[in-house]
Structures are given as C-alpha cells and as structure tokens.
N, C-alpha and C positions, 0 to 999 in steps of 0.2 A: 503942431498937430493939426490932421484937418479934420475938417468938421466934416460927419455921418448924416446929410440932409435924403430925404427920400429923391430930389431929382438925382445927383449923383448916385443913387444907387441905381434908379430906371439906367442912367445913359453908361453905369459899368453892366447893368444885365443886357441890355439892347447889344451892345457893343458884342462881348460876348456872343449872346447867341448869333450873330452874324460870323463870326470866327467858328463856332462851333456847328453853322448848318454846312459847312463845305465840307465838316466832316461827319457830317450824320449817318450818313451809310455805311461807316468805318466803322463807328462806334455801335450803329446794330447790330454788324454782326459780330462784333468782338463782345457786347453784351449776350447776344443770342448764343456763340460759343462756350460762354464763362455756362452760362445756365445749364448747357445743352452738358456739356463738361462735368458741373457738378452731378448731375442726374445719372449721369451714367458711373461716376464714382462713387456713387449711393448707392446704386442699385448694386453694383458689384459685390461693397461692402455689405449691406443686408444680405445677399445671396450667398456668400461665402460663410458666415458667424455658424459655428453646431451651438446649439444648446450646450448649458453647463448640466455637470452630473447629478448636483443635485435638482434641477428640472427634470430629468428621466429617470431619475427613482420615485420623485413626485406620482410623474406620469403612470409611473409601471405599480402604484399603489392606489391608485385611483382606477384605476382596468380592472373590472373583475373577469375571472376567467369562469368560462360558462359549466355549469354543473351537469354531469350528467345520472340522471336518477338510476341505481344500481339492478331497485326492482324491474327496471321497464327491459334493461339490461340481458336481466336474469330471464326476463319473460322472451324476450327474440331467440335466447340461444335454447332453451325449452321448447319454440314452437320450430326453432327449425332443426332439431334434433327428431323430432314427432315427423312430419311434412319433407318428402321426397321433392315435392315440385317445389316448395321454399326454398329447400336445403339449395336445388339446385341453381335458383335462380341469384341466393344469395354470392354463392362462386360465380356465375356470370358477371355478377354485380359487382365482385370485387376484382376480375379479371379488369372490363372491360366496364369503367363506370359512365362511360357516354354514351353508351349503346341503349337505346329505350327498346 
C-alpha cells in the first residue's frame, strides 16, 4: 500500500493540472453549456406548470367582487327618467363609450 504524504499529493495535483490546462477551453465551454442547458430547461419547466385547482378556487375565494349600491342605482335611473338631456347623453354613452 502507498503511503498518502502531502508532496505526493502536490506533484499528482501539479501533474494533473498541467494535463488538464491543454484542455481548459474545452472544459469552459462544456461547463458554460451544462449551465446555460440547465437554465433554459428550468425556465421552460417553470413556464409551462398551470396551477392546481385547488390554488384557483383558493384564489377565486379570496377576490371579492365589487358591490354595487342598489340605492345609487335607483337614483341614476330616477334622474335620467326626470332629464331629457341625461336621458340623452346616457344613450350616447352607452352607444359609443369612448366618445367624450
């Protein structure tokens, strides 16, 4: 068995990296690849998952939906029942709602 002394290990690391700088620009970009590879295989997967069902019933219990007051209601369709130039501007308004 041999013996594990720290020179032996310098002159198998030396050795080594002398073998392994002739291929260093191989191995960046096969590392920079691997990376580049993973990220876009993430991204895809995040980008394609839907939520499960019970997350949007979550969601759809959590939204409240906006109230509208019946009195204030009752009051627009009174005043534009009463008002000629209301009444008419309300039908423009519902014709043509981008028109100011």
């Amino acid at each position: 068995m041999k013996s594990l002394s720290l020179d032996t290990i310098k002159a198998k690391g030396i050795a080594f990296l002398h073998v392994a700088q002739r291929y260093m620009v191989l191995i960046f970009i096969l590392v920079f690849v691997g990376i580049y590879g993973f990220l876009v295989f993430r991204i895809n997967t995040l980008t394609a998952s839907e939520p499960s069902d019970e997350a949007i019933q979550e969601r759809l219990k959590t939204v409240q939906r906006p109230r509208i007051d019946q009195n204030a209601v009752d009051k627009i369709n009174q005043l534009q029942a009463q008002n000629i130039e209301a009444q008419t501007l309300f039908e423009q308004a519902r014709n043509n709602p981008f028109n100011e």
